[in-house]
C-alpha positions as CSV (number, residue, x, y, z in Angstrom):
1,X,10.8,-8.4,16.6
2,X,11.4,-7.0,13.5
3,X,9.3,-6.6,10.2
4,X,10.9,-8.2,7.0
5,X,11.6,-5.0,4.5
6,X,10.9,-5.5,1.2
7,X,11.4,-2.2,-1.7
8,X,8.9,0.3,-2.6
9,X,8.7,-1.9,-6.4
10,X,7.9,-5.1,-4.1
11,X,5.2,-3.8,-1.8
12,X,3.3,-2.3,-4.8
13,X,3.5,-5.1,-6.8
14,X,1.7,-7.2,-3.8
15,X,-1.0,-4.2,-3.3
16,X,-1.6,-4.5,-6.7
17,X,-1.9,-8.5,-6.6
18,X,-4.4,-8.1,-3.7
19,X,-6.3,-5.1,-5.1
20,X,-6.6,-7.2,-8.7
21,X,-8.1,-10.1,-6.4
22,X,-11.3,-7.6,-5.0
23,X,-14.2,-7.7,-7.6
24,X,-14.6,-5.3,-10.3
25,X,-11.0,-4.3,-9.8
26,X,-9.0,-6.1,-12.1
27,X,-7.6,-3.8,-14.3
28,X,-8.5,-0.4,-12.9
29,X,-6.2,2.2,-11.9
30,X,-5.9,3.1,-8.2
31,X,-3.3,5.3,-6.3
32,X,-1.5,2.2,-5.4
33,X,-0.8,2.0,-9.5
34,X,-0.7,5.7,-10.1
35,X,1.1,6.9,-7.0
36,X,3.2,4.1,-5.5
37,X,4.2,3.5,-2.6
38,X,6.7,6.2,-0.7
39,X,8.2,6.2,3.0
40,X,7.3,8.2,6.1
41,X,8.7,8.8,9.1
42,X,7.5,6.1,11.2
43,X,6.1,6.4,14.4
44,X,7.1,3.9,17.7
45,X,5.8,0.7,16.5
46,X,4.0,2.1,12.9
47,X,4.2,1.9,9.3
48,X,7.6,3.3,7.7
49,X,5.5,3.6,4.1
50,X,2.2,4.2,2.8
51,X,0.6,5.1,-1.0
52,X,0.3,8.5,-2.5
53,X,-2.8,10.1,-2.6
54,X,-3.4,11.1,-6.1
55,X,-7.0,11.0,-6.9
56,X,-10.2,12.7,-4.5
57,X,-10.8,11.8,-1.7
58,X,-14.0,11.4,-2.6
59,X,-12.7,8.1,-4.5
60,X,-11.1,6.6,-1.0
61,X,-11.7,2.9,-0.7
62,X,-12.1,0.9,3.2
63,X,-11.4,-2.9,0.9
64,X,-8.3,-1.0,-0.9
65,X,-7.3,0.4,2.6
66,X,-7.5,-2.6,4.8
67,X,-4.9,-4.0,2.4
68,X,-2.6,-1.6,2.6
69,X,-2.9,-1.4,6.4
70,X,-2.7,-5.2,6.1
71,X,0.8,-5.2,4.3
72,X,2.0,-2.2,6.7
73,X,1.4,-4.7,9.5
74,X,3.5,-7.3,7.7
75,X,5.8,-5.6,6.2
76,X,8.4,-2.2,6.3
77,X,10.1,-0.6,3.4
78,X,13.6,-1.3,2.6
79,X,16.1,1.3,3.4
């Protein structure tokens, strides 16, 4: 069965939402707000999107990832 799509605009704007929700995170910048979210080639059965990188590495967050792995799950991007 397939995944509703929703556009790039959409899928941010519900990472953001989420991300807002964590503590300590309301109002900060992440790559989900800097860098956006962006389509890949999708592999059988994964994600068709994902968020630019733009900050280190060093910054990476597992709360800030499991959402976006969350939505991927839920969700593909909109041709």
């Amino acid at each position: 069965m397939a995944k509703p799509t929703r556009t790039a605009k959409q899928l941010q704007q519900m990472l953001i939402q989420r991300i807002e929700n964590l503590p300590g995170l309301r109002g900060q910048q992440t790559d989900v707000h800097r860098g956006g979210v962006v389509g890949i080639l999708a592999e059988e059965g994964g994600p068709n999107w994902t968020v630019r990188i733009v900050t280190d590495r060093g910054s990476h967050r597992a709360d800030i990832a499991q959402i976006v792995r969350t939505l991927q799950a839920q969700f593909d991007l909109e041709d």
